[in-house]
C-alpha positions in Angstrom: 15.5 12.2 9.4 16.0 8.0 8.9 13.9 8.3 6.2 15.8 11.1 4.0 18.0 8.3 2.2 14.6 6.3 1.3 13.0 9.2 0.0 15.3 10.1 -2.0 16.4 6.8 -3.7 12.2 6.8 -4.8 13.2 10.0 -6.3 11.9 12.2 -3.6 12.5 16.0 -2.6 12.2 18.1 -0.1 11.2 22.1 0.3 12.6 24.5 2.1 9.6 26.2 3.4 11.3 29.0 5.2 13.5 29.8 2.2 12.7 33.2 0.9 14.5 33.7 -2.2 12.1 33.8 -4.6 14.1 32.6 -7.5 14.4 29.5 -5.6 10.5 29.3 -5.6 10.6 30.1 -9.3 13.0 27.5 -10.2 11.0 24.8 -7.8 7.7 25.7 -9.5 9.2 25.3 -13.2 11.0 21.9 -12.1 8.0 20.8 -10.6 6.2 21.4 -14.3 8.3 20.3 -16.0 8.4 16.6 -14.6 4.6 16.8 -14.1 4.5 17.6 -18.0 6.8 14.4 -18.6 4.4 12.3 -16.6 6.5 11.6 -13.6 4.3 10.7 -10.6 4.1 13.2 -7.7 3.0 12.6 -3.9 2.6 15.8 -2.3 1.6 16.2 1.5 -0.9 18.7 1.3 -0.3 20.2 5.0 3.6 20.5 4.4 4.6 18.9 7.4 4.4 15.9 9.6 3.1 17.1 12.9 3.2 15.5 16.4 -0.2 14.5 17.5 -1.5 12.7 14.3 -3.5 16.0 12.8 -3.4 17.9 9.3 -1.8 20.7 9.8 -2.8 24.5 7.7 -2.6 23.2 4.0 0.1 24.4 1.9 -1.2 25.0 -1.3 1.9 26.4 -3.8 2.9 23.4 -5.6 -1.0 22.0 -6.4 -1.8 25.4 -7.6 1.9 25.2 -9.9 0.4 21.6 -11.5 -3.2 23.5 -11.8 -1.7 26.3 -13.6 0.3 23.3 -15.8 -3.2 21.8 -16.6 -4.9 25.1 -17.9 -1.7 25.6 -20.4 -2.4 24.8 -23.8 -1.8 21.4 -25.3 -1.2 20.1 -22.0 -3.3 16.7 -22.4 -2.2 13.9 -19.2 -4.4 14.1 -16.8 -3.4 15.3 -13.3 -4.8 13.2 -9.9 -4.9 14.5 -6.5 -5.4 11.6 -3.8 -6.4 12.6 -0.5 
């Protein structure tokens, strides 16, 4: 992917979606809180993939519902924005 070294010199990550350890979904959740909770920006593609004809794909919703569950926590004040 040409744009893999771009990504990631903005800081950028990608998930293994197929991956089914689920300590590895564990420790991706927690990482993901974590820099959410230090107010690092995060751009999610809510249908977890690019796909070949231009159309959203099924929505993957794991990581929104991780920075959800980050905004009920207590004494968790920044606010969290989802752009479409």
């Amino acid at each position: 992917f040409p744009l893999d070294v771009l990504f990631k010199l903005f800081g950028g990550y990608f998930i293994r979606r197929n991956f089914r350890d689920p300590l590895y979904h564990v420790v991706l959740r927690r990482y993901l809180q974590l820099i959410v909770r230090r107010g690092v920006t995060q751009g999610l593609f809510p249908e977890g993939k690019l796909t070949r004809d231009g159309f959203p794909g099924e929505p993957k919703i794991g990581l929104m519902d991780g920075m959800v569950a980050l905004a009920a926590e207590r004494g968790f004040e920044r606010p969290i924005v989802f752009v479409p």
